[in-house]
N, C-alpha and C positions, 0 to 999 in steps of 0.2 A: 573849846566845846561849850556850846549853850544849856546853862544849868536848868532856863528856865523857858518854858515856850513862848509862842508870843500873846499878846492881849493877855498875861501875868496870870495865868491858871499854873499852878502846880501839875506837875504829873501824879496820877493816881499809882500809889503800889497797888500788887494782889492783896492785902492787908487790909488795906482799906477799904477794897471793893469787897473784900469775905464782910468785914464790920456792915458795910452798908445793905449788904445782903440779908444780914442776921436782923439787921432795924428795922428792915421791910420785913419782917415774917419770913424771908424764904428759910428752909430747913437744907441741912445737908445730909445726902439719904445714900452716899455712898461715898467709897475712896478708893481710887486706884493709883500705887505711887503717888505724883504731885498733883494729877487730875483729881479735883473736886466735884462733884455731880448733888445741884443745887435743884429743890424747888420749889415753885411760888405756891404760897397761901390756899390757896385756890386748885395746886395741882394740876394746871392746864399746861404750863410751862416751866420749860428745864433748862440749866444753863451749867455748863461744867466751865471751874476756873482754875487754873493750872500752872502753879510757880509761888520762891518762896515770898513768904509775907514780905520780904523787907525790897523784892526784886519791883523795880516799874514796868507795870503794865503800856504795850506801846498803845499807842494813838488809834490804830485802826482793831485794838482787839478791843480795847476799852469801848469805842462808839458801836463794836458790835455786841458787844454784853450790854452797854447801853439800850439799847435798839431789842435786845431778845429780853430785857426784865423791864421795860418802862421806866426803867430811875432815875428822872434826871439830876441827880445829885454827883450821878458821877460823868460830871460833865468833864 
């Protein structure tokens, strides 16, 4: 099993994308179980994230959280 994807990007945990969340401003404005419900600075936009810190986030939920908060940090 491949630890690491290719062109040498780490996979991002939920952990890190919660940290990255909190550096840009967004605020966490509720909790339900593991669903998180996130929003941006500005209040225009919400993004709920969902699993524990230490689990990785897959490929296609990351580029979608990507893509609904503008960050590209968590490439």
């Amino acid at each position: 099993m491949r630890t690491r994807p290719m062109f040498g990007r780490m996979p991002k945990t939920y952990g890190q994308v919660r940290r990255a969340l909190r550096r840009a401003g967004w605020t966490m404005i509720r909790q339900r179980g593991s669903h998180q419900f996130w929003v941006s600075p500005d209040g225009q936009r919400a993004v709920s994230v969902a699993g524990k810190d230490s689990d990785t986030m897959s490929a296609g939920t990351l580029a979608s959280t990507r893509r609904r908060t503008g960050l590209e940090e968590l490439r």
